[in-house]
PDB file as gemmi writes it, atoms N, CA and C in Angstrom:
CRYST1    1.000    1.000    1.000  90.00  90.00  90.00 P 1                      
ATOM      1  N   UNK A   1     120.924  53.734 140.658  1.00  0.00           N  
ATOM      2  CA  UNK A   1     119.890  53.018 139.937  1.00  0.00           C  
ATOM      3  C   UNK A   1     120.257  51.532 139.787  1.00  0.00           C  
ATOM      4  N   UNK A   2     121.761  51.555 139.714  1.00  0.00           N  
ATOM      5  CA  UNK A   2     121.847  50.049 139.390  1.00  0.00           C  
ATOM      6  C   UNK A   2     121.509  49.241 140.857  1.00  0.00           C  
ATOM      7  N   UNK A   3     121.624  49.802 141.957  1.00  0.00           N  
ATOM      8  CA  UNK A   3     120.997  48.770 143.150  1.00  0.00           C  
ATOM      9  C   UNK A   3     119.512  48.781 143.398  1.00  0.00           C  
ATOM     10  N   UNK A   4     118.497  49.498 142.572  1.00  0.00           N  
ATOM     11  CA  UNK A   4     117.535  49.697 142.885  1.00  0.00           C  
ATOM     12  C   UNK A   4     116.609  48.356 141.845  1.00  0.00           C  
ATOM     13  N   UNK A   5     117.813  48.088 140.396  1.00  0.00           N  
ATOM     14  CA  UNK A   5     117.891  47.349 139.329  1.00  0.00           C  
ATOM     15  C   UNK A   5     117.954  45.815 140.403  1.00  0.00           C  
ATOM     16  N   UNK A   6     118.793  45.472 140.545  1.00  0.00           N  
ATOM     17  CA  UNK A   6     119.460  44.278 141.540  1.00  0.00           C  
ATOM     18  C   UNK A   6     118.545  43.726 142.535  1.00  0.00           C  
ATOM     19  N   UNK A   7     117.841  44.545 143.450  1.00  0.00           N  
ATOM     20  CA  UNK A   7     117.106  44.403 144.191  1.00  0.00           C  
ATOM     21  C   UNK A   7     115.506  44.255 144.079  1.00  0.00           C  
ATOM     22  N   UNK A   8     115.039  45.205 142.734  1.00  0.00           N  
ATOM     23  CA  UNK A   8     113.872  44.498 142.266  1.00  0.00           C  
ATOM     24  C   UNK A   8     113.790  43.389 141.266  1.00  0.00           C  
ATOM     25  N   UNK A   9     115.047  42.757 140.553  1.00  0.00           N  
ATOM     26  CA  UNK A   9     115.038  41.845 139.991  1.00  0.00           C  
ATOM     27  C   UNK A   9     114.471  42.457 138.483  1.00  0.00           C  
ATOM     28  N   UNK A  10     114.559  43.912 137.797  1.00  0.00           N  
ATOM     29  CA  UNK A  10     113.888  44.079 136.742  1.00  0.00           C  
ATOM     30  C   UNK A  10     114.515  45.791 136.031  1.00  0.00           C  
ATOM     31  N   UNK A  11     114.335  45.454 134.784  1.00  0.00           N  
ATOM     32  CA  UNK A  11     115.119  47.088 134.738  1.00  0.00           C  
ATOM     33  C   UNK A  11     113.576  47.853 134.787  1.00  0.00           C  
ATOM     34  N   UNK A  12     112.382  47.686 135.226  1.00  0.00           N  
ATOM     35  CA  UNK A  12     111.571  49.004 135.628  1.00  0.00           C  
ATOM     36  C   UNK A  12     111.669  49.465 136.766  1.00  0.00           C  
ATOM     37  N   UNK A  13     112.368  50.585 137.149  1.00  0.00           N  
ATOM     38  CA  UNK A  13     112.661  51.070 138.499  1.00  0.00           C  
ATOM     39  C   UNK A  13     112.607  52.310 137.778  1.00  0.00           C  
ATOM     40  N   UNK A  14     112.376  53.272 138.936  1.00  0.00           N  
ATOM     41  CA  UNK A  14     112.374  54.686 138.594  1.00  0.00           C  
ATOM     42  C   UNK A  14     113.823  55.039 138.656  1.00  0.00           C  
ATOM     43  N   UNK A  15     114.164  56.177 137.744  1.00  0.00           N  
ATOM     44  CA  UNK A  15     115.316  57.058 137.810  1.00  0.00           C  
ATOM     45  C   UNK A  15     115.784  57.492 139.182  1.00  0.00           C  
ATOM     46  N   UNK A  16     116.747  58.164 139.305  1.00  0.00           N  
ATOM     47  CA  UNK A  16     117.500  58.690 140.217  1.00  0.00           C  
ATOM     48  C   UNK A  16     117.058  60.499 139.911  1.00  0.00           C  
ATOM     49  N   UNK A  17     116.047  60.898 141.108  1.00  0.00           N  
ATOM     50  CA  UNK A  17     116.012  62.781 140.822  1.00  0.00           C  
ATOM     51  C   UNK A  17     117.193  63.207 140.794  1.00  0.00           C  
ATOM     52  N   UNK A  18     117.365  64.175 139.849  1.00  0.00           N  
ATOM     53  CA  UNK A  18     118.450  64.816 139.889  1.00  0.00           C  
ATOM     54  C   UNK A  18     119.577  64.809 138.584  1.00  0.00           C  
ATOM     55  N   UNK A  19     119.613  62.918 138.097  1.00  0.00           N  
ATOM     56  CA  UNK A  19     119.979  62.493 136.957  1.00  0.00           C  
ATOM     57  C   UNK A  19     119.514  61.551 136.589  1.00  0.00           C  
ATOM     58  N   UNK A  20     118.232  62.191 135.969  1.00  0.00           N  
ATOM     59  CA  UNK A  20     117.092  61.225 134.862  1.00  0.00           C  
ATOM     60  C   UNK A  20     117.749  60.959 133.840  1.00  0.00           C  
ATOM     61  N   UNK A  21     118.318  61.783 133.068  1.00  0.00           N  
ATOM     62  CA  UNK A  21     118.931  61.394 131.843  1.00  0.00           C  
ATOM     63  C   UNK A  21     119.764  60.350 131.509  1.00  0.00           C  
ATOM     64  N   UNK A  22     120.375  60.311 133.184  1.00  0.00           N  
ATOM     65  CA  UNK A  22     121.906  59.524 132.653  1.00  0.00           C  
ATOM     66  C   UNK A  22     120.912  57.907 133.460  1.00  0.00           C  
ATOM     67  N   UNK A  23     120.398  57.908 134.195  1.00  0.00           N  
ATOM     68  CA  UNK A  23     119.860  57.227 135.341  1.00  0.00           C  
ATOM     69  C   UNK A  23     118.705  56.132 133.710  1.00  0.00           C  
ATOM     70  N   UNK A  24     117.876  57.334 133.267  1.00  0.00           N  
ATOM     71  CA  UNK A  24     117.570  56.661 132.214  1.00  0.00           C  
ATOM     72  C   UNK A  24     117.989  55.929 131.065  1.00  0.00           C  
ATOM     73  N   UNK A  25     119.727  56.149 130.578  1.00  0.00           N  
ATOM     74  CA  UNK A  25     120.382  55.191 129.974  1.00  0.00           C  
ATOM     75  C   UNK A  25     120.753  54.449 130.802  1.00  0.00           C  
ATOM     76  N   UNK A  26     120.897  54.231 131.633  1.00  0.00           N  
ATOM     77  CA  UNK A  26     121.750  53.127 132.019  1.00  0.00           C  
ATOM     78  C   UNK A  26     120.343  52.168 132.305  1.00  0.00           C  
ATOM     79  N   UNK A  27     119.155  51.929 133.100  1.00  0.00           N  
ATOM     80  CA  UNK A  27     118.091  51.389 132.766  1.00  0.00           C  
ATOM     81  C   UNK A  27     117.641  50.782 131.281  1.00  0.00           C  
ATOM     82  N   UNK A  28     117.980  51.871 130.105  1.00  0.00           N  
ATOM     83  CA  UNK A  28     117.767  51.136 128.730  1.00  0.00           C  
ATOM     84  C   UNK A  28     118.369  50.260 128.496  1.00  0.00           C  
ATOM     85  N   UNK A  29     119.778  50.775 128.896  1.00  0.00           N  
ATOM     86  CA  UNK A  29     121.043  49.555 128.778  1.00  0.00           C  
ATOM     87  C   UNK A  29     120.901  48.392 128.989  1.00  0.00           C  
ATOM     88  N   UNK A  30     120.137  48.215 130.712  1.00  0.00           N  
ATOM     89  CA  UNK A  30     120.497  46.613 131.279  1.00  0.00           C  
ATOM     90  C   UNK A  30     118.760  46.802 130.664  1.00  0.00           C  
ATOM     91  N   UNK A  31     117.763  46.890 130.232  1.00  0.00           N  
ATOM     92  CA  UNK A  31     116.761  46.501 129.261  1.00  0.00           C  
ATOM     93  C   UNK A  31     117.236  45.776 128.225  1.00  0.00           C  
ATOM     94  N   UNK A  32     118.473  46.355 127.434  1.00  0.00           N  
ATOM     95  CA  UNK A  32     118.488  45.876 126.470  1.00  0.00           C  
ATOM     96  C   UNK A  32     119.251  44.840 126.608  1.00  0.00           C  
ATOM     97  N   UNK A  33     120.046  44.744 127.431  1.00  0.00           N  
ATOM     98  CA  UNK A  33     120.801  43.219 127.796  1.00  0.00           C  
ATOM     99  C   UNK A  33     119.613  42.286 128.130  1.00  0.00           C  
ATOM    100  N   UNK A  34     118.864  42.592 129.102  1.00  0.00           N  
ATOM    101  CA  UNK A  34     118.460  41.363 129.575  1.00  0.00           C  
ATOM    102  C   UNK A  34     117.278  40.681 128.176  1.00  0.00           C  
ATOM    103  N   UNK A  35     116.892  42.002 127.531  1.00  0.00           N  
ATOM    104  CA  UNK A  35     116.017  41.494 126.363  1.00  0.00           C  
ATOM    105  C   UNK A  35     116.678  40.085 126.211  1.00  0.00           C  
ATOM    106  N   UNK A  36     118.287  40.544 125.930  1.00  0.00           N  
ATOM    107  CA  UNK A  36     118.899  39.379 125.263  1.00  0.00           C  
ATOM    108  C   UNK A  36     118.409  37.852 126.390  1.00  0.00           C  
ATOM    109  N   UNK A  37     118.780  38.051 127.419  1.00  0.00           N  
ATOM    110  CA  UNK A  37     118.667  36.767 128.416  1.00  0.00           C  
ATOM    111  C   UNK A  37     117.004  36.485 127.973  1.00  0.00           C  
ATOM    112  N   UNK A  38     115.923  36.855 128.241  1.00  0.00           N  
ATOM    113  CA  UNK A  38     114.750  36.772 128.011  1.00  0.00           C  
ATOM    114  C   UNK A  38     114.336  35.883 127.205  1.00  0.00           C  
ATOM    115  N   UNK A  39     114.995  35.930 125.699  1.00  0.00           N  
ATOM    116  CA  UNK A  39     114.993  35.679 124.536  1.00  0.00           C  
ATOM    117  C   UNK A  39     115.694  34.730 124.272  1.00  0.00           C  
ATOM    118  N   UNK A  40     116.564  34.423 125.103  1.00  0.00           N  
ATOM    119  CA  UNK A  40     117.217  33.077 125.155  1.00  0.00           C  
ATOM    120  C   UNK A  40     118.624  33.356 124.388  1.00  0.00           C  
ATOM    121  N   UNK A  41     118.871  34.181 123.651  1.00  0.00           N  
ATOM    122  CA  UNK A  41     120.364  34.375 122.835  1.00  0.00           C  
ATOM    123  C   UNK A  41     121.376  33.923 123.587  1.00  0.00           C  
ATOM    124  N   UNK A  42     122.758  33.472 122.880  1.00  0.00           N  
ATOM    125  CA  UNK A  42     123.493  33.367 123.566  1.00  0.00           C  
ATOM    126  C   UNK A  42     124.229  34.520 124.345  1.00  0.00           C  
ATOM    127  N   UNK A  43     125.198  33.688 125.432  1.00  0.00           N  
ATOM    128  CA  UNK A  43     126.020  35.074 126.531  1.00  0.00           C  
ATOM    129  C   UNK A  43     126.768  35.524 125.330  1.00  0.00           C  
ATOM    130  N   UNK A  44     127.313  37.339 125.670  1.00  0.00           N  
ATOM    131  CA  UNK A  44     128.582  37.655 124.973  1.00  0.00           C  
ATOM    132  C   UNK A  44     129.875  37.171 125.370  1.00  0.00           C  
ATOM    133  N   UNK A  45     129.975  36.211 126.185  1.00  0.00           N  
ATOM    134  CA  UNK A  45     131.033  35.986 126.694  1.00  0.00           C  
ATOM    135  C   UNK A  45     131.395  34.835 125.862  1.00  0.00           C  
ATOM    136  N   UNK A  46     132.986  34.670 125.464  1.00  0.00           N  
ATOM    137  CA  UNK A  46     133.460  33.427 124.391  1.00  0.00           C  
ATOM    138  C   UNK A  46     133.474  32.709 125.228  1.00  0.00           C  
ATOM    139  N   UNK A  47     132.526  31.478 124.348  1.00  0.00           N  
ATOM    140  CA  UNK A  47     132.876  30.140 125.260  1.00  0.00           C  
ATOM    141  C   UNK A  47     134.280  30.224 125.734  1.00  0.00           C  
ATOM    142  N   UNK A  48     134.448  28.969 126.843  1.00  0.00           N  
ATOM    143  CA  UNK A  48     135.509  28.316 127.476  1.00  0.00           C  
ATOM    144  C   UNK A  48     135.764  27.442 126.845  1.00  0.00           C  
ATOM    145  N   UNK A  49     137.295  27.397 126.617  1.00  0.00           N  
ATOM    146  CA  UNK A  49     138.077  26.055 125.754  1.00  0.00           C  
ATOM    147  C   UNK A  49     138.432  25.214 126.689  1.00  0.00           C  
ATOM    148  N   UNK A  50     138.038  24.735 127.985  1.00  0.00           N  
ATOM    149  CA  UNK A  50     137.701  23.854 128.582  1.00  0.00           C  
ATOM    150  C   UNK A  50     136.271  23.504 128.954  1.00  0.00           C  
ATOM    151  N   UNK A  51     136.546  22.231 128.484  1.00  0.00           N  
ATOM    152  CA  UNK A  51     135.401  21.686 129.080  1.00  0.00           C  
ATOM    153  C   UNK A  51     133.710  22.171 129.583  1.00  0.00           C  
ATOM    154  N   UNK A  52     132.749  22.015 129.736  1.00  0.00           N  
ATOM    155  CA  UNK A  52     131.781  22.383 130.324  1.00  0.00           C  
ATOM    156  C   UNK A  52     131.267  22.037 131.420  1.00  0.00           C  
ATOM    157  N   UNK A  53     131.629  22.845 132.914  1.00  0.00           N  
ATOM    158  CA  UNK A  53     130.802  21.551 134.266  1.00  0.00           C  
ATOM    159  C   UNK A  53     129.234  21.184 133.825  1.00  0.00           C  
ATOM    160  N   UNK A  54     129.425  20.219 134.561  1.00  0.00           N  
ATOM    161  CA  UNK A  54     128.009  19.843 134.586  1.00  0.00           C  
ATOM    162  C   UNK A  54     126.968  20.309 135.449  1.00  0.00           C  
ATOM    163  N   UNK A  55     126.099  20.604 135.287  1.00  0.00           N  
ATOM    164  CA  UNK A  55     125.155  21.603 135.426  1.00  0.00           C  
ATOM    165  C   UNK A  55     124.950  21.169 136.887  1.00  0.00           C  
ATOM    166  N   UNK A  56     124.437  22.189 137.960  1.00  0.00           N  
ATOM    167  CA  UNK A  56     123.931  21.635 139.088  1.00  0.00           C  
ATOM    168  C   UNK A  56     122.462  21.571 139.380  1.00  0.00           C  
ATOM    169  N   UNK A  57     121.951  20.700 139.775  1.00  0.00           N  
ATOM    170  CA  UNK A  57     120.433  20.890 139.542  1.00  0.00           C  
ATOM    171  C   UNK A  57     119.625  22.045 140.725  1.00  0.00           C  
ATOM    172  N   UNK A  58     118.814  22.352 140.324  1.00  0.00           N  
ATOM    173  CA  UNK A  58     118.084  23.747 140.204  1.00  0.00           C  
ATOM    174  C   UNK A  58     116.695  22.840 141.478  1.00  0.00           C  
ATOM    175  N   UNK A  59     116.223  23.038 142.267  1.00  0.00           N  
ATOM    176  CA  UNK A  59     115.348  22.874 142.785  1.00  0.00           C  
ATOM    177  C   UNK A  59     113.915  23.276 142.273  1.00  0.00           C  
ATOM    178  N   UNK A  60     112.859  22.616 142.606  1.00  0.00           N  
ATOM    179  CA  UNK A  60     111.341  22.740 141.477  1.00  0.00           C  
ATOM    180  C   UNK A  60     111.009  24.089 142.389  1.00  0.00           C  
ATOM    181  N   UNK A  61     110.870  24.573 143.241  1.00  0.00           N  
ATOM    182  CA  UNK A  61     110.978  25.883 144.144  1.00  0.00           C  
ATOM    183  C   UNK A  61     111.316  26.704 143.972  1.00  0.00           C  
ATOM    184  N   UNK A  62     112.995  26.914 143.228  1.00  0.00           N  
ATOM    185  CA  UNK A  62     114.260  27.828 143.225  1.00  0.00           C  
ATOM    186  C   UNK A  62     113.173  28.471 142.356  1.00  0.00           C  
ATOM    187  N   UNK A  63     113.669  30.400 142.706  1.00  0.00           N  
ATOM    188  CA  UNK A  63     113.251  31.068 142.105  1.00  0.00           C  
ATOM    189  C   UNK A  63     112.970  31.022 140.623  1.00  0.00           C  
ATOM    190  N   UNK A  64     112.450  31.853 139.474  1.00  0.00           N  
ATOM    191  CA  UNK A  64     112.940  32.008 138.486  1.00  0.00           C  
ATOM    192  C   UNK A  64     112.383  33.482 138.077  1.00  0.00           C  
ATOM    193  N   UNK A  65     113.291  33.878 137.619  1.00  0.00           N  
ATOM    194  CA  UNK A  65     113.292  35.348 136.998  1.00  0.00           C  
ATOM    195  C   UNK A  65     113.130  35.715 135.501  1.00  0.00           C  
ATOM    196  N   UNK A  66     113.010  34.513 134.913  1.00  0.00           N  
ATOM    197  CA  UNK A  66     112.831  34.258 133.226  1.00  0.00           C  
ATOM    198  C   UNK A  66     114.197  34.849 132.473  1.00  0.00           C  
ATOM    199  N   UNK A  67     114.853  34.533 133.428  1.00  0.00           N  
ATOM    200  CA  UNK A  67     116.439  35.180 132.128  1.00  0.00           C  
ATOM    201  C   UNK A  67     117.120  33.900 132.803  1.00  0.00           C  
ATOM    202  N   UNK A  68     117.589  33.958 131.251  1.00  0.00           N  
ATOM    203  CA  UNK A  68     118.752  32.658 131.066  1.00  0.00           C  
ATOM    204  C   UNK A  68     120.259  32.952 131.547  1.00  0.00           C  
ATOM    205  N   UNK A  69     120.723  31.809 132.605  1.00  0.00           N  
ATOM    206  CA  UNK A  69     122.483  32.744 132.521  1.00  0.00           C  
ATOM    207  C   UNK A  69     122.980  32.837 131.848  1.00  0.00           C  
ATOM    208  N   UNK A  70     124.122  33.674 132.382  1.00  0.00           N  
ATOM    209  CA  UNK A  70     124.966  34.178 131.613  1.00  0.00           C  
ATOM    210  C   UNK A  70     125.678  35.627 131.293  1.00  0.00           C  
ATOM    211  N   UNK A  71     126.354  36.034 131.046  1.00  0.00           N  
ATOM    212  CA  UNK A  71     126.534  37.616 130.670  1.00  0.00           C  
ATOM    213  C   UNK A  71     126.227  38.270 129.232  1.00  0.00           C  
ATOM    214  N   UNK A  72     125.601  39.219 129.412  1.00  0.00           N  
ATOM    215  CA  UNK A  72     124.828  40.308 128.500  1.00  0.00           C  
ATOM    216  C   UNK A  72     125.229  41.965 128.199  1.00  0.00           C  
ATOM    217  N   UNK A  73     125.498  42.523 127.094  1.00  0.00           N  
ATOM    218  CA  UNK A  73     126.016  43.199 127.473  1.00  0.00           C  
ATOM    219  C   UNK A  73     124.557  44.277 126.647  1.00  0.00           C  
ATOM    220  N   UNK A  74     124.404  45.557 126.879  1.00  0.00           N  
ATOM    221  CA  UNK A  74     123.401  46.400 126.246  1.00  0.00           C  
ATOM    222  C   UNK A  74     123.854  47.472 126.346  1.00  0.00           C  
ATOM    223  N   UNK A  75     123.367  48.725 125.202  1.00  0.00           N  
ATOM    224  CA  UNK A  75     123.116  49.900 125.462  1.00  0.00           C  
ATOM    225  C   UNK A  75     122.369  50.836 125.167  1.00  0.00           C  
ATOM    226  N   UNK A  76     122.637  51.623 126.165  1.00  0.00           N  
ATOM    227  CA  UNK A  76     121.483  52.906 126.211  1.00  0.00           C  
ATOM    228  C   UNK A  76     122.190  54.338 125.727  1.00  0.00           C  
ATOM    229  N   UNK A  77     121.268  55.493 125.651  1.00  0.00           N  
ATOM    230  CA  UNK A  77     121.304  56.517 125.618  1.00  0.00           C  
ATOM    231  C   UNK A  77     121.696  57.141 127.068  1.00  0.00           C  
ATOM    232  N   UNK A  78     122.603  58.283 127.143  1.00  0.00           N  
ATOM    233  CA  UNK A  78     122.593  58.632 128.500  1.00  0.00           C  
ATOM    234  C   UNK A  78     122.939  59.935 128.577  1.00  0.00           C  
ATOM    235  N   UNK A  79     122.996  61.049 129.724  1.00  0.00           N  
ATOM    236  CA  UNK A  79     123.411  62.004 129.265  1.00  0.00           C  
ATOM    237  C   UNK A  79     124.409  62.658 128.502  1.00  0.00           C  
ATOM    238  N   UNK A  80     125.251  62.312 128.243  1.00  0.00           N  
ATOM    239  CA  UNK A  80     126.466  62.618 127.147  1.00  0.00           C  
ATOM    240  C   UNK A  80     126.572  61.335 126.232  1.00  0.00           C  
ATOM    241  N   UNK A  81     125.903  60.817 125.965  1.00  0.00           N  
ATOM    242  CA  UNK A  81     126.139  59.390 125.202  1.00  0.00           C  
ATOM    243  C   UNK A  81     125.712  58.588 125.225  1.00  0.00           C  
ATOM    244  N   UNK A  82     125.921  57.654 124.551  1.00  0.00           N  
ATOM    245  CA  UNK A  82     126.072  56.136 124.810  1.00  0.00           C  
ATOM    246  C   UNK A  82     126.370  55.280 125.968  1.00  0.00           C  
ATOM    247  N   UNK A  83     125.478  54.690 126.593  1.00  0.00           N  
ATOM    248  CA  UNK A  83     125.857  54.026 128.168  1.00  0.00           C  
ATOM    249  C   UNK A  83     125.933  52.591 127.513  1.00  0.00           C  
ATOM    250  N   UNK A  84     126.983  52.097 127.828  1.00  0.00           N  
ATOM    251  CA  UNK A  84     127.202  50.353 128.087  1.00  0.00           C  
ATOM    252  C   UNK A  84     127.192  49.740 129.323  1.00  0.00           C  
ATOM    253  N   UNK A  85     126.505  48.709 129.507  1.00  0.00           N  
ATOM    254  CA  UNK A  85     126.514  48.113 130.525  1.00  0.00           C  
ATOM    255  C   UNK A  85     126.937  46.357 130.528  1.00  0.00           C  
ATOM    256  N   UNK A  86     127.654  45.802 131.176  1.00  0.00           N  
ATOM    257  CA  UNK A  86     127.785  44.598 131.171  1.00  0.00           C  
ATOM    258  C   UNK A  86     126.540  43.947 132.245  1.00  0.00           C  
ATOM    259  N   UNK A  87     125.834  42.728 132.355  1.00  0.00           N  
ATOM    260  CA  UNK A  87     124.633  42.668 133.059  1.00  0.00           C  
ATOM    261  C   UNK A  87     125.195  40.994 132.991  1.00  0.00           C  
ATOM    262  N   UNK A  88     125.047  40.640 134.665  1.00  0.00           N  
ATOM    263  CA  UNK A  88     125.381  39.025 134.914  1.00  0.00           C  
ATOM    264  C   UNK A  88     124.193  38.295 135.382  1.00  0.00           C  
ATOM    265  N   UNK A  89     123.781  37.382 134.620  1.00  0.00           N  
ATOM    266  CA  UNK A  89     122.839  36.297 135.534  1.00  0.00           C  
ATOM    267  C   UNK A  89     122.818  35.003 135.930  1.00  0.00           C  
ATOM    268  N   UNK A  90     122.712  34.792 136.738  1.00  0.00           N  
ATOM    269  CA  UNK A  90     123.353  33.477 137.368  1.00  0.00           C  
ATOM    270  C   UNK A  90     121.935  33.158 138.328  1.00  0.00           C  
ATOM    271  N   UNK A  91     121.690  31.608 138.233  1.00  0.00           N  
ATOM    272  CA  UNK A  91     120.445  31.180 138.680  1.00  0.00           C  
ATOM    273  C   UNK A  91     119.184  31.847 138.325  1.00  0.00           C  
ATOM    274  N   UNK A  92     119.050  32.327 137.541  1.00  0.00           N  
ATOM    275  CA  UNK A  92     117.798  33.230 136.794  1.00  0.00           C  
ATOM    276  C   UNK A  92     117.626  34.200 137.272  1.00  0.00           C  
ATOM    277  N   UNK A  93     118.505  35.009 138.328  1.00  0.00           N  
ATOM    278  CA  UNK A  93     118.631  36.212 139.107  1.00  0.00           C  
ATOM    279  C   UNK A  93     120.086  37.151 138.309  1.00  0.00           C  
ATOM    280  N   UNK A  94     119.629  38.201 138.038  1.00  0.00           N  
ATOM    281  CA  UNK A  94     120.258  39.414 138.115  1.00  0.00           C  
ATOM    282  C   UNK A  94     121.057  39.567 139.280  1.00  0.00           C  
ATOM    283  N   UNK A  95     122.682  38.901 139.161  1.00  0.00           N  
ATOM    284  CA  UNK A  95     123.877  39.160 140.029  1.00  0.00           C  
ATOM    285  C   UNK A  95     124.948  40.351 140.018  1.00  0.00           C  
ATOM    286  N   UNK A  96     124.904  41.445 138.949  1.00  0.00           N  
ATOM    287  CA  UNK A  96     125.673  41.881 138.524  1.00  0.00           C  
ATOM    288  C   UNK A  96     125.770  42.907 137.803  1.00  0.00           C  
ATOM    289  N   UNK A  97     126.072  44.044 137.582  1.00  0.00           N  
ATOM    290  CA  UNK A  97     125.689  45.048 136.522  1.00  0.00           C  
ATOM    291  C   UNK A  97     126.784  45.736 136.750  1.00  0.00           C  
ATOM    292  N   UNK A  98     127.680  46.183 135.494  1.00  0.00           N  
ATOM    293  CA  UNK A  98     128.784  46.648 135.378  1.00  0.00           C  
ATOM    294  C   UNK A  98     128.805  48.033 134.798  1.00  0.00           C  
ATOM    295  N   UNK A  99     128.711  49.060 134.448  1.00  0.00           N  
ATOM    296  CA  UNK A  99     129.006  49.900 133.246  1.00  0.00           C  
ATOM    297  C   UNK A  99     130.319  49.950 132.866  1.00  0.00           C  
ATOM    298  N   UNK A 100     130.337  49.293 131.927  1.00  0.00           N  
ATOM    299  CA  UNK A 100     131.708  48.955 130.684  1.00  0.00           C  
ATOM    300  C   UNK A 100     132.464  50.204 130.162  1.00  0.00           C  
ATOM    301  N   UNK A 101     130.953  51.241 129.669  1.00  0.00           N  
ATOM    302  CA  UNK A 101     131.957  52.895 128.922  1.00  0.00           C  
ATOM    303  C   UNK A 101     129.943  53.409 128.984  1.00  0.00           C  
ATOM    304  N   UNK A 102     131.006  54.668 129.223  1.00  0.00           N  
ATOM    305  CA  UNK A 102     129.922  55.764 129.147  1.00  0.00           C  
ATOM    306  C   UNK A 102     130.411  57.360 128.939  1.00  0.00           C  
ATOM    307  N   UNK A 103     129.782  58.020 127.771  1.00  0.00           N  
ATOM    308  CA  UNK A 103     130.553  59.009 127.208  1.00  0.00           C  
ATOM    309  C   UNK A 103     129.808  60.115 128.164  1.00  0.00           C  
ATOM    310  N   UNK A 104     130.644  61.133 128.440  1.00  0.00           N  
ATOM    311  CA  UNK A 104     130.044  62.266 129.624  1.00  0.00           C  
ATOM    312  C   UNK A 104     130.326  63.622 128.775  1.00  0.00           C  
ATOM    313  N   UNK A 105     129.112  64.211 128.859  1.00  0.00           N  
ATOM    314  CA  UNK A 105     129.185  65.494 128.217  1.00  0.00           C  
ATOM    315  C   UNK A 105     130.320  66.657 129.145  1.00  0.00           C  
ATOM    316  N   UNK A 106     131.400  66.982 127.516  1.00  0.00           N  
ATOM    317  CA  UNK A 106     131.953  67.891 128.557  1.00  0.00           C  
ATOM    318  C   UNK A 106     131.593  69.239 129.080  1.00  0.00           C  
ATOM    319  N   UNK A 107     131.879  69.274 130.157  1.00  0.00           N  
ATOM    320  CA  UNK A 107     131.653  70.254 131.096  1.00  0.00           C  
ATOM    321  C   UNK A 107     133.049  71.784 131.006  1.00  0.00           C  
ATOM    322  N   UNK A 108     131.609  72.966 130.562  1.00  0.00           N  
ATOM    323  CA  UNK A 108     132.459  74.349 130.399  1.00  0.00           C  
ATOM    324  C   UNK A 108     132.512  74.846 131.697  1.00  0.00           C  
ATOM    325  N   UNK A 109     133.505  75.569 131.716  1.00  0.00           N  
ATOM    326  CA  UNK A 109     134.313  75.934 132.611  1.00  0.00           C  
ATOM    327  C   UNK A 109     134.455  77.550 132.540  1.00  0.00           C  
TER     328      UNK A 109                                                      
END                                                                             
């Protein structure tokens, strides 16, 4: 799901048959991150105690995807838990999607 995420540029993509449940947290997850980019909040990432480059300019053309850079982190519901996801954007494009922790129901034996 997360390349299906990447490639349409949006967390509405359909689940993965087979594992909706878990396929469906991890979708809430980078939802709820990018809410954050959307909305303009700052990244979770601590500033840098150096310096700030200076920005490179952006062409009147260059895409835009309405999320602000930066890294985001969200979570969802998933099949055994709680899904975290780390979510990167860079140039107003969705570069990145990590899952950070995700609790897995244990399995009887």
């Amino acid at each position: 799901v997360i390349d299906r995420i990447l490639a349409a540029q949006t967390w509405a993509v359909d689940a993965i048959s087979g594992a909706t449940y878990s396929s469906t947290g991890i979708i809430n997850a980078v939802k709820s991150a990018l809410s954050q980019a959307a909305k303009g909040t700052e990244p979770s990432q601590e500033p840098s105690p150096s310096p700030a480059p200076t920005p490179i300019p952006v062409p009147d053309d260059a895409p835009n995807y309405g999320y602000l850079d930066g890294t985001y982190t969200g979570t969802g519901e998933g099949y055994g838990g709680e899904i975290t996801v780390s979510v990167t954007v860079s140039g107003g494009q969705i570069t990145a999607i990590e899952i950070v922790s995700a609790r897995m129901k244990p399995r009887r034996i």
